[in-house]
N, C-alpha and C positions, 0 to 999 in steps of 0.2 A: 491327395496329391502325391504323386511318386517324386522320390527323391531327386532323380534326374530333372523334372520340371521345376523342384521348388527352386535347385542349384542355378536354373538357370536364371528362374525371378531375380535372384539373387546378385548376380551377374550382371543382368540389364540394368538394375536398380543402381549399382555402381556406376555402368557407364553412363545412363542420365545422369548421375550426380557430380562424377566428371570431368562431362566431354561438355559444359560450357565455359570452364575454367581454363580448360585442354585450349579452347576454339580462343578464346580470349586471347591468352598468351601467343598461341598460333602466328597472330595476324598483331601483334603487340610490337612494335620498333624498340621500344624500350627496353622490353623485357628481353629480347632476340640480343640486345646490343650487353646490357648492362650483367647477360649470365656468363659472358662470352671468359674464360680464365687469361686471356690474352689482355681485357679489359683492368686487371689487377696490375698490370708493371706500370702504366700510366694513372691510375686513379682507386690505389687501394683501399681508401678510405669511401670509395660509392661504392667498392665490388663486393667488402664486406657488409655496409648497407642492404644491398642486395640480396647477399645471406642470409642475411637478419629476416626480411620479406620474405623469405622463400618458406619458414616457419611460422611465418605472422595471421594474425585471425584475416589482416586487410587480402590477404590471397588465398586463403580459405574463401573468402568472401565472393572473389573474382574483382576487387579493388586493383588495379593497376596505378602502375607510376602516375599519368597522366590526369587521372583524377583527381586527386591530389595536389601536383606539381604543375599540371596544364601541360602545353606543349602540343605536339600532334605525332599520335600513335603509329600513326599508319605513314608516316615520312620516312623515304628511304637513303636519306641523308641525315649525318649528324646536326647540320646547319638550321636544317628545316623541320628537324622532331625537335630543336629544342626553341623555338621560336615563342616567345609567349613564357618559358619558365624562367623566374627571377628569384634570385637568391631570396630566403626567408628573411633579410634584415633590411631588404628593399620593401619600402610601405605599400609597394602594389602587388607586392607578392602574395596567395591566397592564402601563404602561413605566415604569413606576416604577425607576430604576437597578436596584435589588435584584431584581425581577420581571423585567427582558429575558428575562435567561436561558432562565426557563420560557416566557417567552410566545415570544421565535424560535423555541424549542429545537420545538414544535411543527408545526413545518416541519421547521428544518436539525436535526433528532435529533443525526445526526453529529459536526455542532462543538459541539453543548451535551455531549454527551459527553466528548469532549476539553476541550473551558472546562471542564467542574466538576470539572477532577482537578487544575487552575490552580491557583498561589500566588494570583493573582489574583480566582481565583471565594472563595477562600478567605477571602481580604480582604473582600470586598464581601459578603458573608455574614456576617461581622462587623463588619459597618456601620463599616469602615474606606474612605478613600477608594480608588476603585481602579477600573480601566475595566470597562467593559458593552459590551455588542452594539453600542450607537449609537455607541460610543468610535471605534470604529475602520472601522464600517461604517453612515456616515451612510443612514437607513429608504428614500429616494428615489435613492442613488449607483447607477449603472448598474454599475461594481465601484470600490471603492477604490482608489488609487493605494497600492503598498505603500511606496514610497520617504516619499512624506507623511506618510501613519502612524507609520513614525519618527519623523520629525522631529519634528511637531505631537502627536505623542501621548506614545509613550516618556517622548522630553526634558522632559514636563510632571514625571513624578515623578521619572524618574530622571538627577536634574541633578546638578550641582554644590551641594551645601551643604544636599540635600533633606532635609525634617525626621523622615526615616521613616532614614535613612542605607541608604537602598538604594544597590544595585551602580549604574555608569556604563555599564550595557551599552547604551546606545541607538547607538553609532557601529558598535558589531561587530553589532548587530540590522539596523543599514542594510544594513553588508554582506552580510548572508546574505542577506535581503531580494534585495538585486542582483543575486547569483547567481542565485536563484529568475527572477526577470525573463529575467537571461540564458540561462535554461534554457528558460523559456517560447519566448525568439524563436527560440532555435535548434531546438526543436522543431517549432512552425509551419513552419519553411523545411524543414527536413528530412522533415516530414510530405508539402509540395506537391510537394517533388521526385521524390520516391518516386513519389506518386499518377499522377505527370504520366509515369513510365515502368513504370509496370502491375506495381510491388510487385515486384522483381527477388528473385529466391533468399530469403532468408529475413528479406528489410526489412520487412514488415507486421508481426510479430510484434512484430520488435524495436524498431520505431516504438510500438507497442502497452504492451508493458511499461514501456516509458520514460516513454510518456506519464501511467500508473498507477501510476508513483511519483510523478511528480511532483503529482497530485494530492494521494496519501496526503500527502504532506510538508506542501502546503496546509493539509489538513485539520488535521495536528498542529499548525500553526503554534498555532491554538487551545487549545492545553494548554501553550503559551509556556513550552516546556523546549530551548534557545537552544542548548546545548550539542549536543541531538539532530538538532537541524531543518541546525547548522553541517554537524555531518556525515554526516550523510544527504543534504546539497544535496551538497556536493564532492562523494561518490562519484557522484552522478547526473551531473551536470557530466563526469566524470571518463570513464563510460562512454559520455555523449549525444556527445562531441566526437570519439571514433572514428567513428560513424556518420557524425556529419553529415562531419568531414572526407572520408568517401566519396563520401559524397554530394556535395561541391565539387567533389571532385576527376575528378570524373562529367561534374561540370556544365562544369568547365573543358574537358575532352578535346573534351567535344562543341561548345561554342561556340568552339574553336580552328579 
């Protein structure tokens, strides 16, 4: 193939990828109204909002306002695009705390699966206080930081003197948390090193399932059963650190 034609594959491949996000926004009332900079002296609090999306996986995605927020996209009035969207603290609103659930779960399936088998889904089902979707994974976060989520979430209920007399697991939640993290980096390195010498004897596989636990483990995080998520990281950890110690030990010989 000549360079000219691969540049051009190349090319096309971008504009499929996108001219459906393009087309989206295009014909999007929302989006048309709420990029506008004129939009900040009356409502700067939605227009940074707005910034925040314009970074976010939900418009990677081609997620729009409306999805979300309801409304109608294609109104060419302020009166009648927002016909239908009601504040999140309004119980018919589709972010209604109580309502997340169903309304992500419509995308991520997966963790709403896992949330609703939750002590947690449970609680908020019973119009008890207790996290949602946005708790921990602010609508516009390109991913949450999991260390913070501890901190700033957990320790909200489950503190010292809380009036629900929940458990004090928020320190040993950090820590599995950390491991997860540390599982994460030592994957990444051990993933490039491998790539970088053309998957020797049988490291792709085992790069491969590692990496697919470590997701699974993610995923359950959302069915917030602490005791499973503790030891399912360690053994991961437990197995990832053979590999990757080859993998160092690879990378020493040869940089020596």
């Amino acid at each position: 193939m000549s360079r000219s034609r691969f540049r051009l594959g190349i090319v096309l491949v971008a504009l499929i990828s996108v001219y459906p996000i393009c087309a989206i926004a295009a014909g999007n009332s929302c989006i048309n109204c709420h990029q506008q900079p004129d939009f900040y002296a009356q409502y700067p609090k939605l227009y940074e909002y707005f910034q925040l999306y314009q970074e976010s996986p939900h418009k990677q995605a081609g997620v729009t306002c409306d999805d979300c927020h309801g409304g109608n996209a294609s109104a060419n009035s302020e009166r009648l695009a927002h016909v239908g969207v009601l504040l999140m603290n309004n119980k018919s609103s589709t972010l209604y705390n109580e309502r997340q659930p169903e309304t992500c779960g419509k995308c991520h399936r997966d963790k709403q699966r896992q949330f609703v088998q939750s002590k947690h889904y449970a609680a908020l089902m019973d119009h008890r206080a207790a996290p949602t979707c946005t708790t921990c994974h602010p609508a516009m976060s390109r991913r949450p930081e999991l260390r913070s989520i501890v901190l700033n979430a957990c320790r909200n209920c489950h503190s010292e003197g809380n009036s629900q007399n929940l458990p004090l697991i928020a320190d040993k939640a950090e820590d599995v948390f950390q491991k997860l993290n540390i599982a994460g980096g030592l994957l990444g390195w051990t993933r490039i090193h491998y790539e970088s010498h053309d998957w020797p004897d049988d490291s792709k596989q085992h790069v491969l399932d590692l990496e697919e636990r470590h997701r699974e483990i993610i995923t359950r995080i959302h069915q917030f059963d602490l005791e499973q998520t503790e030891t399912e990281t360690i053994g991961l950890l437990a197995d990832l650190r053979n590999i990757f110690d080859a993998a160092r030990r690879d990378y020493e010989q040869q940089s020596n």
